[in-house]
C-alpha positions as CSV (number, residue, x, y, z in Angstrom):
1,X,113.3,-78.4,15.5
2,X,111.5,-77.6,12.1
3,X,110.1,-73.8,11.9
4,X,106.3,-75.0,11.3
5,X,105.9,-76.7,14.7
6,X,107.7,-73.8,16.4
7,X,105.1,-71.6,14.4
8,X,102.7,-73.4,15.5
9,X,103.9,-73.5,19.2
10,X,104.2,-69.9,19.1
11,X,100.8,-68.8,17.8
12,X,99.3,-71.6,20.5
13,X,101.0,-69.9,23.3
14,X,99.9,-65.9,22.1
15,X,96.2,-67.0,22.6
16,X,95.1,-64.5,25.7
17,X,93.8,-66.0,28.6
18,X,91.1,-63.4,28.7
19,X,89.8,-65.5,25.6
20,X,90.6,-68.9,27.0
21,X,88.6,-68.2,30.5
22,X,85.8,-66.2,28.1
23,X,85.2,-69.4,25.9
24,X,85.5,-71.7,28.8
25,X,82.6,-70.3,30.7
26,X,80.7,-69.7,27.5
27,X,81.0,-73.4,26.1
28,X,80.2,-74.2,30.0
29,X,76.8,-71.9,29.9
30,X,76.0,-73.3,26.2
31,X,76.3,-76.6,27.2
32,X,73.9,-76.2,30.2
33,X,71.5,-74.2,28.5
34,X,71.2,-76.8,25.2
35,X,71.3,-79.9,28.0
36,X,68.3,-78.1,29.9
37,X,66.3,-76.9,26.8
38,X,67.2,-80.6,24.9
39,X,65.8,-82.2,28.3
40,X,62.9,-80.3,28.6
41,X,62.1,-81.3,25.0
42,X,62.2,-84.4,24.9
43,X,60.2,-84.6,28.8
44,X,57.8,-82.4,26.8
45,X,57.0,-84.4,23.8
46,X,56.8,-87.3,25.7
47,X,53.9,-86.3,28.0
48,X,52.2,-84.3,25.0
49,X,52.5,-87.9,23.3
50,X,51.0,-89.9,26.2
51,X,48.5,-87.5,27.1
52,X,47.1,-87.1,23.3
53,X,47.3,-91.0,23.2
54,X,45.4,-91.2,26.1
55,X,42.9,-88.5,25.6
56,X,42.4,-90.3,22.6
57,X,41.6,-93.4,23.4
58,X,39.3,-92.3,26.6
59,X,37.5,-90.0,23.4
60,X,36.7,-93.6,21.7
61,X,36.0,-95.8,24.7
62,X,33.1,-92.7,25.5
63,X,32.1,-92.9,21.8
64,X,32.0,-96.9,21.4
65,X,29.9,-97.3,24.1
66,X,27.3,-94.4,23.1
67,X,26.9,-96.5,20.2
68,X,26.9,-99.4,21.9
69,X,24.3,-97.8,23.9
70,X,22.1,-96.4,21.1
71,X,22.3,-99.4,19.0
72,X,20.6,-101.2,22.3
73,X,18.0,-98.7,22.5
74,X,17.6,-99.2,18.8
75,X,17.1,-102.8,19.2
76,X,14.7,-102.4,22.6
77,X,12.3,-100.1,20.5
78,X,11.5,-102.5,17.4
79,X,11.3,-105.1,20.3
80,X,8.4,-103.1,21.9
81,X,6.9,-102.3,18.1
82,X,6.9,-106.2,17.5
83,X,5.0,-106.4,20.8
84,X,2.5,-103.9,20.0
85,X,2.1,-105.3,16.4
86,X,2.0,-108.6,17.9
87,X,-0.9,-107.9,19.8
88,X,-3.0,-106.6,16.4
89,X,-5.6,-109.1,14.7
90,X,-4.2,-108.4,11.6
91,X,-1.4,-106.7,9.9
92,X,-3.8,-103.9,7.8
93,X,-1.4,-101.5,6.2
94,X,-3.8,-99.0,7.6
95,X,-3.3,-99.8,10.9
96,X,0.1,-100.7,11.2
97,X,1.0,-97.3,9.3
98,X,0.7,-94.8,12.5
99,X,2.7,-97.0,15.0
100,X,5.1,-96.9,12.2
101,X,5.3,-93.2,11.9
102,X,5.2,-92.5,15.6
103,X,8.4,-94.8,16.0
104,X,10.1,-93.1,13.1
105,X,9.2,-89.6,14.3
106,X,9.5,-89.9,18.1
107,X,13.0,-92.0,18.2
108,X,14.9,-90.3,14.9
109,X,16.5,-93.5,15.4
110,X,15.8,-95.1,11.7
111,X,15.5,-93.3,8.5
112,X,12.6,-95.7,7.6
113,X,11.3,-98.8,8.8
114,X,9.0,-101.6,7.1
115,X,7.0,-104.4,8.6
116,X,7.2,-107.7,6.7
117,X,4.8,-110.8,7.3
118,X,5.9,-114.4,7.2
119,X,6.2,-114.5,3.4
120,X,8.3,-112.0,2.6
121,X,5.5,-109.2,1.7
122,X,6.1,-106.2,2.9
123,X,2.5,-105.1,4.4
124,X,3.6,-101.0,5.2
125,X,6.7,-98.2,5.1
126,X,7.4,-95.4,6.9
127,X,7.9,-93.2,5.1
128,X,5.8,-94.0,2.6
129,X,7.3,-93.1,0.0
130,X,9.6,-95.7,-0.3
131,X,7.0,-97.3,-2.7
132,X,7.8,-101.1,-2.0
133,X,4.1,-102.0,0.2
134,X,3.0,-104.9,-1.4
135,X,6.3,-105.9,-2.8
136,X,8.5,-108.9,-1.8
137,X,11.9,-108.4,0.1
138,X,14.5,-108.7,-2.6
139,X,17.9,-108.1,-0.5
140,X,20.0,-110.7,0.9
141,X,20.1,-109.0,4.1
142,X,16.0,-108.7,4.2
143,X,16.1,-112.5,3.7
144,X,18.4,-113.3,6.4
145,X,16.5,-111.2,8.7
146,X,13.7,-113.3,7.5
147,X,15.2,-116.7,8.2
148,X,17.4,-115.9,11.3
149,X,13.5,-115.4,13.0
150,X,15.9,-113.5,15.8
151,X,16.7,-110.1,16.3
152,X,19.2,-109.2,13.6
153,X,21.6,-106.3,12.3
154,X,23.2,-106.7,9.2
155,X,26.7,-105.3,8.1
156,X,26.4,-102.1,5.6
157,X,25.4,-102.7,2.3
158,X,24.3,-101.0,-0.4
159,X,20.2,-100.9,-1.0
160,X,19.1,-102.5,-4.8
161,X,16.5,-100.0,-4.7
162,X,17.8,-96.5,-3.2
163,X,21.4,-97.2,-3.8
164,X,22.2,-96.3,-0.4
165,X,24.4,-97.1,2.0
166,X,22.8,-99.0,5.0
167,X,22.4,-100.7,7.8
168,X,19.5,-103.2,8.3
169,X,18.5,-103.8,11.9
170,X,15.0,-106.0,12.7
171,X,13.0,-107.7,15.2
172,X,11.0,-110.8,14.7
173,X,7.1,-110.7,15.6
174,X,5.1,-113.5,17.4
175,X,1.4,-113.9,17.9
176,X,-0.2,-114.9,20.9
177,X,0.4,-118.5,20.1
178,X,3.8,-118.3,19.2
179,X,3.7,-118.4,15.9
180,X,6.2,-116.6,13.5
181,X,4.0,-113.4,11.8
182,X,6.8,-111.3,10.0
183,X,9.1,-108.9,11.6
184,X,9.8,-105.1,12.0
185,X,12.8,-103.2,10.2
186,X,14.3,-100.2,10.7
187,X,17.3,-98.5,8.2
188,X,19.9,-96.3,9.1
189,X,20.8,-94.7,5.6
190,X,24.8,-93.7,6.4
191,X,25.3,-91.2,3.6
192,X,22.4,-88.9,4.5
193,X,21.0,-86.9,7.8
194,X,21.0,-90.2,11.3
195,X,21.2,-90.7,14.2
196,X,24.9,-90.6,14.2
197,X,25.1,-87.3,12.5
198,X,23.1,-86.1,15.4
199,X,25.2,-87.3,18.1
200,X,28.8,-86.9,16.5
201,X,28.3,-84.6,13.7
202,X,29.6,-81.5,16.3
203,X,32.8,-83.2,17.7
204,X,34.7,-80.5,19.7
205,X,37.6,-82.7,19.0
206,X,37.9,-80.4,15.5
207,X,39.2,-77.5,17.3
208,X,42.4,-79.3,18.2
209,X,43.0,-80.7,15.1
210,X,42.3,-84.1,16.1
211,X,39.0,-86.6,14.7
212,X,37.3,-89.3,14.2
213,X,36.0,-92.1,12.2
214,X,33.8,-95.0,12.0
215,X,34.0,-98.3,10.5
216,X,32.5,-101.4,9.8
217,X,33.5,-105.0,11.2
218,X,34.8,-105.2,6.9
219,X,37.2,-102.0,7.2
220,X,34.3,-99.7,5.2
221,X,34.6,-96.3,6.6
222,X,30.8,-95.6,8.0
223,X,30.9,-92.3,9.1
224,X,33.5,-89.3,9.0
225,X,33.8,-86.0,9.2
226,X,34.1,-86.4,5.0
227,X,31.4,-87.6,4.2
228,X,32.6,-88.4,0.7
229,X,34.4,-90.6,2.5
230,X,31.8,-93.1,3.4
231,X,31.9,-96.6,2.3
232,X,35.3,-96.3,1.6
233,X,37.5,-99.3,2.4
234,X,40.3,-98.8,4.4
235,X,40.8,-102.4,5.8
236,X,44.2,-102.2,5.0
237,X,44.7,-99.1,7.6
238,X,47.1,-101.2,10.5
239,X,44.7,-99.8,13.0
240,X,42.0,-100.7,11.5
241,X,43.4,-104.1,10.7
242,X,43.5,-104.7,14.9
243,X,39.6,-103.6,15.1
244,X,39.1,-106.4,12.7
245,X,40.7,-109.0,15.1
246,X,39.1,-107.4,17.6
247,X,42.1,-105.1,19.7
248,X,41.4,-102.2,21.3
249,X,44.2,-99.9,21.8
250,X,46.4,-96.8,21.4
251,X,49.2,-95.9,19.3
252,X,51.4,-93.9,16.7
253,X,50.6,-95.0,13.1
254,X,50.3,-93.6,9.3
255,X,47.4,-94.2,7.6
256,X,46.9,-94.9,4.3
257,X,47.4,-91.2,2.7
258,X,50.6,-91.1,4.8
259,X,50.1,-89.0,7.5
260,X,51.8,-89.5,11.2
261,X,48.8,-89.8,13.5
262,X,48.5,-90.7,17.6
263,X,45.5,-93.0,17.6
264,X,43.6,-94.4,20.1
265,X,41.1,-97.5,19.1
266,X,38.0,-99.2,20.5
267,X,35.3,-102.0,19.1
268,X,31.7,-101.5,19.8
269,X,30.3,-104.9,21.0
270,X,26.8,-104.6,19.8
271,X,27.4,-104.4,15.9
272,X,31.4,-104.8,15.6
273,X,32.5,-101.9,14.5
274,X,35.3,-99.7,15.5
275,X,36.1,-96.3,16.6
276,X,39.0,-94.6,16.1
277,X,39.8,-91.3,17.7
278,X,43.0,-89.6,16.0
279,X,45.7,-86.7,16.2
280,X,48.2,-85.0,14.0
281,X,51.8,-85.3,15.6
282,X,52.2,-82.2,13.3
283,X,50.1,-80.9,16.4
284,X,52.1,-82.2,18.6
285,X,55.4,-81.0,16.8
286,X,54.0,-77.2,16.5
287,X,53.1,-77.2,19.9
288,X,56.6,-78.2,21.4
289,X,58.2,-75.7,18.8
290,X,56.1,-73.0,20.2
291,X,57.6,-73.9,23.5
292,X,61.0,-74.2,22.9
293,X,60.7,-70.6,21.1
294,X,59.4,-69.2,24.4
295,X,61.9,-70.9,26.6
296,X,64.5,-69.2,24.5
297,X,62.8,-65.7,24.5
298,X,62.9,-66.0,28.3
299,X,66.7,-67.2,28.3
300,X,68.2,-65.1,25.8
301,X,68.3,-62.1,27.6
302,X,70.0,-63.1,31.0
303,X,72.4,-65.2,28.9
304,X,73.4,-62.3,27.4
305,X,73.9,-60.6,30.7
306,X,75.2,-63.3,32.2
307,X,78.2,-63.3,29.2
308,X,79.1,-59.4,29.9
309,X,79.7,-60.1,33.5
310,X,81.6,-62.8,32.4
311,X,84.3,-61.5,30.1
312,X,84.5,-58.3,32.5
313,X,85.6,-61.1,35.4
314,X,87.4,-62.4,32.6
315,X,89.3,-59.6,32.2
316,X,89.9,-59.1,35.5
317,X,91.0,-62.4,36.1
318,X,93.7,-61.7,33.3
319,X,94.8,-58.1,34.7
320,X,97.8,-59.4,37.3
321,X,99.1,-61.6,34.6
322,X,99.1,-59.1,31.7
323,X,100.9,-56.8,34.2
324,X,103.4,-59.0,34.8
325,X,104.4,-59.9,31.1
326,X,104.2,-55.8,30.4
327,X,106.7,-56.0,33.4
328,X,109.0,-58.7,31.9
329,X,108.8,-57.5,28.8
330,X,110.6,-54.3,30.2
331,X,113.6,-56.2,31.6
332,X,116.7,-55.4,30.0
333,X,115.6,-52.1,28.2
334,X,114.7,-50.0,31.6
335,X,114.9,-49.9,35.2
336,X,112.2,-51.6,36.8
337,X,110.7,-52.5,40.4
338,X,109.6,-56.1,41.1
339,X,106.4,-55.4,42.8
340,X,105.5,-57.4,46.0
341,X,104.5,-60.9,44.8
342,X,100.7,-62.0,45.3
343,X,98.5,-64.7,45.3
344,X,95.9,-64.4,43.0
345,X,94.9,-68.5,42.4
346,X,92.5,-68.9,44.8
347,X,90.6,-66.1,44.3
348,X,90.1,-66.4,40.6
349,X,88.7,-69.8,40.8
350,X,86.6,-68.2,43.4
351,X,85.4,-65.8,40.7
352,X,84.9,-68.2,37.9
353,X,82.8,-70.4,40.4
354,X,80.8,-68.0,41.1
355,X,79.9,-66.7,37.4
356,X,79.1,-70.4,36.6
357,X,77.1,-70.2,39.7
358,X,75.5,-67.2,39.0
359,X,74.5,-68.5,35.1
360,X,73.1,-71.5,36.1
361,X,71.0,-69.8,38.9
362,X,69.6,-67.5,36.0
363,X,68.8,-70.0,33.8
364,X,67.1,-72.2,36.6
365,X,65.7,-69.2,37.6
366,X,63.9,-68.8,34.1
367,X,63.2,-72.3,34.0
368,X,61.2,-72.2,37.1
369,X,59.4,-69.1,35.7
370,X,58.1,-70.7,32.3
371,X,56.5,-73.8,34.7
372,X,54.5,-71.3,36.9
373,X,53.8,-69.4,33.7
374,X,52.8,-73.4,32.4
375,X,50.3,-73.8,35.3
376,X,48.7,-70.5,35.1
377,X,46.0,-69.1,32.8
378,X,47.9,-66.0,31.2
379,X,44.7,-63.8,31.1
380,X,43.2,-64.0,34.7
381,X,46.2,-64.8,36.7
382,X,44.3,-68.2,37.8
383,X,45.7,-71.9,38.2
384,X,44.8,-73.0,34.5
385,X,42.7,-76.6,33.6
386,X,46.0,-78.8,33.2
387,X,47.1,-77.6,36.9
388,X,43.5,-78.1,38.7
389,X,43.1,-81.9,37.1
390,X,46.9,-82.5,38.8
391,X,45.6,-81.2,42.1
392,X,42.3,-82.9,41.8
393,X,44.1,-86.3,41.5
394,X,46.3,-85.8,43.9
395,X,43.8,-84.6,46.5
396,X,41.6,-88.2,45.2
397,X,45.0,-90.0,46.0
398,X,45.1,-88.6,49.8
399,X,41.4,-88.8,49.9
400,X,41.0,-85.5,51.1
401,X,37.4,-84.4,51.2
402,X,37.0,-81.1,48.8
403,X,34.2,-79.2,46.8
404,X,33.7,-78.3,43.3
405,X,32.0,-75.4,42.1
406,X,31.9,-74.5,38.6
407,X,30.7,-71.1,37.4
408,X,29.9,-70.2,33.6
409,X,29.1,-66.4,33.3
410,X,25.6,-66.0,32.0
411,X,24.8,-65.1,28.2
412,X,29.1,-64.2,27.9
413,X,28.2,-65.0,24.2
414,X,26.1,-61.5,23.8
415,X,28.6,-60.0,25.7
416,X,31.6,-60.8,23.2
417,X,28.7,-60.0,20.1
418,X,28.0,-56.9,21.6
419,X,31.1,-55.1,23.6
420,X,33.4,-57.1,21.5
421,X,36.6,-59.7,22.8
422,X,38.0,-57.3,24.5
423,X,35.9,-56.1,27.0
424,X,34.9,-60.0,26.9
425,X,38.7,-60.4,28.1
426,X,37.8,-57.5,30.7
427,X,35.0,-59.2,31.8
428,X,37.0,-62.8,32.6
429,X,39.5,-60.4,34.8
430,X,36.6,-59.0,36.7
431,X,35.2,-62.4,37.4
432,X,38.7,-63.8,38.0
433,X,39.2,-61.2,40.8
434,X,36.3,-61.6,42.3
435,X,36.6,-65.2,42.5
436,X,40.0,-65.1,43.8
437,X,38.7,-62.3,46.6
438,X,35.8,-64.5,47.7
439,X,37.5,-67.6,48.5
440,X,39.8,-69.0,51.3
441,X,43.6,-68.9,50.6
442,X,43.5,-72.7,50.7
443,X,41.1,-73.0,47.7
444,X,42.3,-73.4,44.2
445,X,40.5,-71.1,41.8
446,X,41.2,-71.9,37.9
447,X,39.9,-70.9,34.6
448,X,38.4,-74.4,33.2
449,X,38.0,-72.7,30.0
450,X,36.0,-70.1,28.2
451,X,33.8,-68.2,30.0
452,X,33.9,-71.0,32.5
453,X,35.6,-71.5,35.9
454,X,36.1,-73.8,38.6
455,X,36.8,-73.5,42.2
456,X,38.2,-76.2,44.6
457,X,37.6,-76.2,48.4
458,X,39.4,-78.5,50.3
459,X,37.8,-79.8,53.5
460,X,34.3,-78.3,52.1
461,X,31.2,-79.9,52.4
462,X,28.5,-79.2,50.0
463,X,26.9,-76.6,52.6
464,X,30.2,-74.8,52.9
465,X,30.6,-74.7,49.0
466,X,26.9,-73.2,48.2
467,X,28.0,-70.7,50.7
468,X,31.0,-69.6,48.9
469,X,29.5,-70.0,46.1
470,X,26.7,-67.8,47.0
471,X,29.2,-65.1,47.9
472,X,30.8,-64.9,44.4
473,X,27.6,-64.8,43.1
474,X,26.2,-62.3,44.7
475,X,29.5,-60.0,44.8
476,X,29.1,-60.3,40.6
477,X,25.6,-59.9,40.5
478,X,26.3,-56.1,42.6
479,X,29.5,-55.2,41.0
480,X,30.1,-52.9,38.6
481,X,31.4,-54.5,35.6
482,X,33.8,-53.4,33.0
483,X,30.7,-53.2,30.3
484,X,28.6,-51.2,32.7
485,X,26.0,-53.3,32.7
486,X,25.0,-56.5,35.9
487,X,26.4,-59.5,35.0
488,X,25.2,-63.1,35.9
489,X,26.8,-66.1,36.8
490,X,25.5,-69.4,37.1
491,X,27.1,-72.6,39.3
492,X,27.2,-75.9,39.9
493,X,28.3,-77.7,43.2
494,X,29.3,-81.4,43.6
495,X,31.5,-83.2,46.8
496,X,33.7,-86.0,47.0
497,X,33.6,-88.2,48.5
498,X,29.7,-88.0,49.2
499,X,28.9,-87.4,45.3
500,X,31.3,-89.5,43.5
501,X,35.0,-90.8,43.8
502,X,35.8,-90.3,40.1
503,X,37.4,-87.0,39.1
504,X,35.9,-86.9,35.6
505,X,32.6,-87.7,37.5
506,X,33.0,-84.8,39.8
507,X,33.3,-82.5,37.1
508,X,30.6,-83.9,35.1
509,X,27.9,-84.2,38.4
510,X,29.2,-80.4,39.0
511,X,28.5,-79.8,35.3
512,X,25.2,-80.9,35.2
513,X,24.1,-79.1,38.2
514,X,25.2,-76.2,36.7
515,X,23.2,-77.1,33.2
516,X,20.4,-77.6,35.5
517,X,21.1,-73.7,37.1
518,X,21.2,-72.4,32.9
519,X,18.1,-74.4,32.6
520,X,16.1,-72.9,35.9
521,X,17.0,-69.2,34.7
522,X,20.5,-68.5,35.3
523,X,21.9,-66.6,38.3
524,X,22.0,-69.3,40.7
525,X,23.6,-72.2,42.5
526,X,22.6,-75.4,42.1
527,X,24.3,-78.6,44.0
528,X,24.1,-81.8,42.5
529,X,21.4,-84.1,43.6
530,X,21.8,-87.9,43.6
């Protein structure tokens, strides 16, 4: 036989069996730990992806049909303007002016409006000074207002006069004998202070790093958070390329400046634009990374542990075979005594069993830690928002009968301005506490968010919940708080299924009776009324 293979042979057969059993069961915990964490991972970014696309695309459906909504009520107030002016023996610039500057000023739906007469003068502006009473229409999309004789709203252009961006929207106005006098206009100018502004400008959305944006039925951007970005075409956008064929939807994309977005999509049916509602994956990405670090953090050091009993068993294992090379390595040199012979096979894989065992029942152990520490609120101790929607659902499912009561602590704003975070944070505990101490064991208490929180009381009626309700109230109001001075709380009740059978419903009927508390003074409960 050749030396190297023999070599080889030999140094194969001096590797120690305390390292062979020690890098078994390690490789064997490794592989279980990276399986877990790599499963948990990609389970993770899976729901963060559907939920995001989802939350998304329920954000645009809500804004599509606000607009859808307010470009209605737009329409329905020139339509009662054409009425009114209808109804006048003359279209005097004098007269017409005030109804004009009432619409303007009482709707802030239009950033001026005009009335026009059957020949394309235009009789009187609001505001003012716009300067063009007594002047002929000029644009295209006056004209086609003119001729249409309909209600009409016009795709954003730019205005000859003001050089704005704008949309056009008009109503036609009859006499009493049906005869075509002129119409009404209103403009929305898109690059200045509207309507839209109003509604949108304050998206919460911002927080999360997600937003939004508008745009026409030709791919020009008509609102965004940038608003150097308006009237910028983006037609060529892929999701913006389904709005113009009409698709709603959801998805992952890249926009034009290459960024990885989730997306969710819907068309307004009024005037044909598009909403689209979007989310950095980068979010997504940090937020699974943050994860994975604390899964880790919470692994590490009973891995660790977990690897010292191991190469002590190890070592143990190895003991009765180590003595008995010492022992053979001894024969021929000395006298020796054969020791009695025993049976050591069964209990060593006993051993190793168990150390597997006892690893994977500290990782699984940990596991199930980090998902109670997922569905709890880490400063109160309560069930946190993600946990209460899953239970809410799942109570709609069985249709068990339950309350809601939400509870936002009274002016918490001046408490954080004046006692700072801190005792803020003090103040949530306090509340938490008492919430927790004032309700049945059956009820779900949870920190919705903020200063708010909500409490779920299965088999409640609404009766039942003001009376709980009442209780935490009350045992706030009397308490002696962390800041050392009374604090407030206000509440709102609603009840499935007498109120509504729609979770997001609920929620919102319950948050509107509690609005309605804020609104009546504070410090008290208020149940929805239907």
């Amino acid at each position: 036989m050749p030396v190297l293979p023999r070599r080889k042979a030999e140094q194969w057969q001096k590797i120690s069996l305390t390292t062979l059993l020690t890098g078994l069961v390690s490789l064997s915990v490794l592989l279980t730990l990276t399986i877990l964490l790599f499963a948990s991972y990609q389970s993770k970014k899976k729901s963060l992806i559907d939920t995001t696309l989802t939350l998304n695309y329920s954000s645009a459906v809500k804004m599509s049909q606000t607009i859808d909504s307010l470009f209605i009520s737009m329409q329905n107030s020139l339509h009662y303007s054409a009425i009114i002016l209808s109804n006048m023996n003359s279209m005097n610039p004098d007269e017409v002016y005030p109804h004009l500057e009432l619409l303007r000023h009482s709707s802030n739906y239009f950033n001026s409006i005009a009335v026009v007469d059957e020949t394309g003068l235009i009789r009187s502006t609001s505001p003012k000074s716009l300067g063009t009473v007594g002047k002929y229409i000029i644009t295209e999309e006056a004209k086609a207002a003119m001729a249409s004789k309909k209600p009409y709203v016009s795709k954003p252009y730019i205005s000859a006069t003001s050089k704005r961006l704008i949309v056009f929207m008009s109503e036609p106005i009859y006499d009493k004998n049906g005869i075509y006098r002129g119409y009404i206009g209103g403009s929305l100018y898109l690059q200045e202070k509207n309507i839209l502004n109003m509604i949108f400008a304050n998206n919460p959305s911002d927080k999360l790093g997600s937003y939004f944006y508008i745009v026409g039925s030709n791919g020009h951007v008509l609102f965004h958070r940038d608003k150097s970005r308006i009237g910028e075409d983006i037609s060529a956008n892929q999701v913006v390329q389904k709005l113009m064929l009409n698709q709603n939807g959801r998805e992952e994309m890249v926009n034009l400046r290459g960024e990885a977005l989730l997306a969710g999509y819907v068309k307004v049916p009024t005037n044909g634009w598009g909403v689209v509602v979007v989310s950095p994956i980068s979010v997504v990405s940090e937020q699974l990374n943050a994860q994975l670090k604390a899964i880790l953090l919470y692994t590490l050091p009973p891995f660790v542990l977990v690897m010292l009993v191991v190469i002590m068993l190890a070592r143990r294992l190895a003991r009765p075979f180590v003595s008995l090379a010492n022992l053979v390595g001894k024969m021929g040199s000395e006298k020796v005594e054969i020791p009695d012979g025993k049976r050591h096979w069964n209990r060593e894989a006993d051993l190793l069993t168990e150390a597997i065992r006892y690893a994977v029942g500290e990782i699984t152990k940990q596991t199930e830690q980090l998902t109670q520490e997922a569905m709890t609120d880490p400063l109160t101790g309560l069930t946190n928002r993600r946990t209460l929607e899953a239970i809410i659902h799942r109570w709609l499912e069985e249709k068990t009968p339950f309350s809601i009561v939400i509870m936002d602590i009274d002016k918490f704003k001046t408490i954080n301005d004046t006692y700072g975070h801190q005792a803020g944070d003090e103040v949530l505990k306090h509340f938490a506490k008492i919430i927790a101490s004032s309700t049945r064991p059956d009820d779900v208490c949870c920190r919705f968010g903020g200063e708010e929180f909500i409490a779920l009381l299965p088999h409640a009626n609404s009766a039942v919940a003001y009376h709980v309700a009442e209780r935490i109230r009350s045992t706030l109001e009397k308490s002696a708080t962390p800041v050392g001075e009374t604090i407030t709380v206000s509440q709102g009740i609603s009840h499935y299924p007498s109120h509504s059978n729609s979770a997001e419903e609920l929620i919102h009927l319950a948050d509107q009776a509690l609005y309605k508390a804020k609104e009546s003074g504070r410090n008290r409960t208020m149940i929805t009324e239907l």
